[in-house]
N, C-alpha and C positions, 0 to 999 in steps of 0.2 A: 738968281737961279743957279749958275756955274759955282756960286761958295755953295751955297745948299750944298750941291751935287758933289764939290770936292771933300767936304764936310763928311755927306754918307760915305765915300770911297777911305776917306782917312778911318773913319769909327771899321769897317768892315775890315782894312788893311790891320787894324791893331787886333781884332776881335782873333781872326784866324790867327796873326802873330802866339800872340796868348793861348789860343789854342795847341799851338804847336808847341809851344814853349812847353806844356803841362802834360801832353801826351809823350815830348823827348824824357822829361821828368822822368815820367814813371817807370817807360822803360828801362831808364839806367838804374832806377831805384826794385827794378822784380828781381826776386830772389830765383839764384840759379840753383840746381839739384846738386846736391855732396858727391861729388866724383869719388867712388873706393877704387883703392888700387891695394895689388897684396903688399905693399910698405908702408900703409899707415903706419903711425905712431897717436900724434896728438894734433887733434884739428879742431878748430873752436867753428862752431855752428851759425852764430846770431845771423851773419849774412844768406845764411842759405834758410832762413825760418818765413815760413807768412804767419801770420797771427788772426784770429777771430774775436772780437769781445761779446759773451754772450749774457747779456745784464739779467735774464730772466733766469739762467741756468735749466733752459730747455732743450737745448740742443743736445742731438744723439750721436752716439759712429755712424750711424746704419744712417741717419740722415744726411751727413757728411760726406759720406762712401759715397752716397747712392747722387748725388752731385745737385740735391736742391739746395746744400747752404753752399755750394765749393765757391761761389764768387764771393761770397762776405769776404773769405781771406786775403788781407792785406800785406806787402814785403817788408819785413822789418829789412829798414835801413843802419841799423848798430852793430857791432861785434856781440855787445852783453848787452840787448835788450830790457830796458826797464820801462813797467809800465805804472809805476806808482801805485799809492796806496789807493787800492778798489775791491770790493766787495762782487765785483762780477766776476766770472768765470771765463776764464781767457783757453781758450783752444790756439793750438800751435800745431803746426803742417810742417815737417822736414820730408823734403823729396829726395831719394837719393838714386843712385845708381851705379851696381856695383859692375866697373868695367877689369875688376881682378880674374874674369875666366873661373871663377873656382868658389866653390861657399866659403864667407868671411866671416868670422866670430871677432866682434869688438864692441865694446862698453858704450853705451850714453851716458856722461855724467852730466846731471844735474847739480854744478857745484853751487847750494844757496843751502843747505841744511833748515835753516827757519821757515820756508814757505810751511804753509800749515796742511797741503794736502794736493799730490801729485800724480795720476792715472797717466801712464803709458799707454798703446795700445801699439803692437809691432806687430807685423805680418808674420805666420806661420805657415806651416803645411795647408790648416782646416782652416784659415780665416785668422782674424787677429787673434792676439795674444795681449791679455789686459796684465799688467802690474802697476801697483801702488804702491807710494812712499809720501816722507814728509812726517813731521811732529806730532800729528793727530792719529799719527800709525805705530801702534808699538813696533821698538825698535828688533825685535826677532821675528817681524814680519817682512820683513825688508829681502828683496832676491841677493841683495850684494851687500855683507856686511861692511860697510865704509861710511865714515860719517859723513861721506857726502851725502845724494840720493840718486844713485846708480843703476841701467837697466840693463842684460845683456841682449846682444842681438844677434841671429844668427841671418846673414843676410844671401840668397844667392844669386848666382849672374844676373842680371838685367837692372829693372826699375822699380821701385815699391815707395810708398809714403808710409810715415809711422807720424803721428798725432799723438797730440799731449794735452788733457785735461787740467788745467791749474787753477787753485783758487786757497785764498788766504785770506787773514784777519788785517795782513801787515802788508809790506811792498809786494808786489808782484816784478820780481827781478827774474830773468832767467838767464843764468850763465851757461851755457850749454855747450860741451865738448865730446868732440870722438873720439876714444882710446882705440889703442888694439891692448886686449886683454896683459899683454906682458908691460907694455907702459902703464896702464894704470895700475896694475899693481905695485911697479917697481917705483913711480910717483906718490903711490898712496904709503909707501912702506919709507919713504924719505920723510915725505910730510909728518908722520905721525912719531917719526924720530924726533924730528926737528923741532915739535907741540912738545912731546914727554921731556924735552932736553931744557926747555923752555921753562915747564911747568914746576919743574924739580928745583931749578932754579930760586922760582917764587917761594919752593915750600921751605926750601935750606934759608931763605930769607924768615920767610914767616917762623919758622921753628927758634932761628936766631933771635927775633927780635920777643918773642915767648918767654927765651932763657933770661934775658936781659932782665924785660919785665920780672920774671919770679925774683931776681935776686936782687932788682933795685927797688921793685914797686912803683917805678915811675911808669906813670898813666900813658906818656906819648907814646912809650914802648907799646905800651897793649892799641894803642890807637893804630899802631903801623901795623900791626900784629892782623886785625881788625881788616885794613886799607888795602892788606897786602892778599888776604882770602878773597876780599870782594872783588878785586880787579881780575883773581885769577876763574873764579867760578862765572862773572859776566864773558871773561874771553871766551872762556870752554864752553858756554850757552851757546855765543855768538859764531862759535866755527864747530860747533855740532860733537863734540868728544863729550860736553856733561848729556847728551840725551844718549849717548853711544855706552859710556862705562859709570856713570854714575845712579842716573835712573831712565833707564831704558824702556820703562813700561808707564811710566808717569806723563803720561800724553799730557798733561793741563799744566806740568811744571815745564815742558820744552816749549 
C-alpha cells in the first residue's frame, strides 16, 4: 500500500513538474510588441510575429478583430520564420507600439519576392487599410516600387496590430523587417547598385564569350554563352529584379 501510494505521489510530482516546465515554455517563447521609437532605422520582425494556419482559407479580418479566432495565434520562435511548403493560408499578427510621442511613417518589408500573394491589412484613421503584393500581382500594382514586397505605415502614439494574409504555391517563408522610410530607401538604392554591378558583369561575360564563339565557331563558347544567361535570369527570378524590369505584368512567368 505505502509503494502504491508513493508511486501515485511520484506520477503526480512529475505530472505538475511537466506541467510547469511547458507553461515556463511558452511564456519565454510569446512574442512581445515592436517597440517604435523616433530612431528607428532597421529592425527585423520574426520575434515579435504570432502566426495562424488557416487550412480552409475561411478566416476573415472582421473575424480576427472582433476576437473569435484571436487565440488560434501562435508565437513564432525565429528571427525569419519559415513555414514550409503549404497550400494553407497563413495569417501573421505583429503588435506594435509606438512609444515615439509623435506619428511615425516607416516601411514593412516583406523581403521573399517569390511568395505568390500577400494582403496587408494596417490600421488607418476609418479602420484598416488593405494592400497587396507578391508575383500573382502585377508589378505596377505594388504601393512601393521595390523588388521586395513593401508596405508603408503610418503609425500614431499608442498600440495597434497590423495582420498579414499569405498564401503561395511554394515556401511560405517570411522575412519580415522595419525600416524607417530613409533606411529603406538608401538600403534598397545600395542593393540594386550592387544586383546591376553584378549583372553587367555576367553580360560583359556573356557578350565575351558570344565574340569568341563567332570568330572561332567553337561550340563550348556558345555553351558558356548559353550557362552564363541561364544563371543570370534564374538569379534575377530568385531576388525579384526579372518580375521588376523585365516582365512586370507576366504574373505566370514570376
Amino acid at each position: 500500500m505505502i509503494i502504491r501510494h508513493s508511486r501515485v505521489i511520484y506520477l503526480t510530482i512529475l505530472i505538475v513538474s511537466a506541467a510547469c516546465t511547458v507553461l515556463f515554455t511558452v511564456s519565454a517563447w510569446a512574442s512581445t510588441p515592436f517597440i517604435i521609437h523616433d530612431n528607428l532605422t532597421s529592425h527585423p520582425l520574426g520575434r515579435h510575429l504570432e502566426y495562424c494556419v488557416d487550412e480552409e482559407g475561411s478566416l476573415t479580418l472582421d473575424g480576427i478583430v472582433s476576437g473569435n479566432q484571436a487565440a488560434r495565434f501562435l508565437p513564432v520562435t525565429t528571427e525569419y520564420p519559415s513555414f514550409g511548403y503549404s497550400r494553407a493560408v497563413h495569417w501573421l499578427r505583429l503588435r506594435t507600439h509606438n512609444m515615439a510621442g509623435k506619428t511615425v511613417h516607416w516601411i514593412l518589408d516583406y523581403n521573399y519576392p517569390n511568395i505568390d500573394h500577400v494582403e496587408s491589412f494596417i490600421p488607418g484613421p476609418g479602420g484598416y487599410v488593405r494592400h497587396e503584393g507578391g508575383d500573382s500581382i502585377p508589378f505596377d500594382r505594388r504601393e512601393i516600387r521595390a523588388r521586395s514586397i513593401a508596405f508603408p505605415v503610418t503609425q500614431e502614439p499608442g498600440e495597434a496590430a497590423i495582420f498579414l494574409r499569405v498564401r503561395s504555391s511554394g515556401s511560405i517563408t517570411v522575412p519580415l523587417t522595419a525600416h524607417s522610410r530613409e533606411a529603406f530607401t538608401a538600403g534598397a538604392g545600395n542593393e540594386t547598385a550592387l544586383l546591376f554591378l553584378h549583372y553587367g558583369i555576367m553580360l560583359a561575360l556573356a557578350l565575351y564569350n558570344v565574340f569568341i564563339f563567332s570568330s572561332t565557331r567553337e561550340k563550348s563558347y556558345l555553351y558558356l554563352f548559353l550557362f552564363t544567361v541561364s544563371i543570370a535570369l534564374f538569379s534575377m527570378v530568385q531576388n525579384g529584379l526579372a518580375f521588376q524590369y523585365l516582365w512586370p505584368r507576366a504574373v505566370r512567368w514570376a
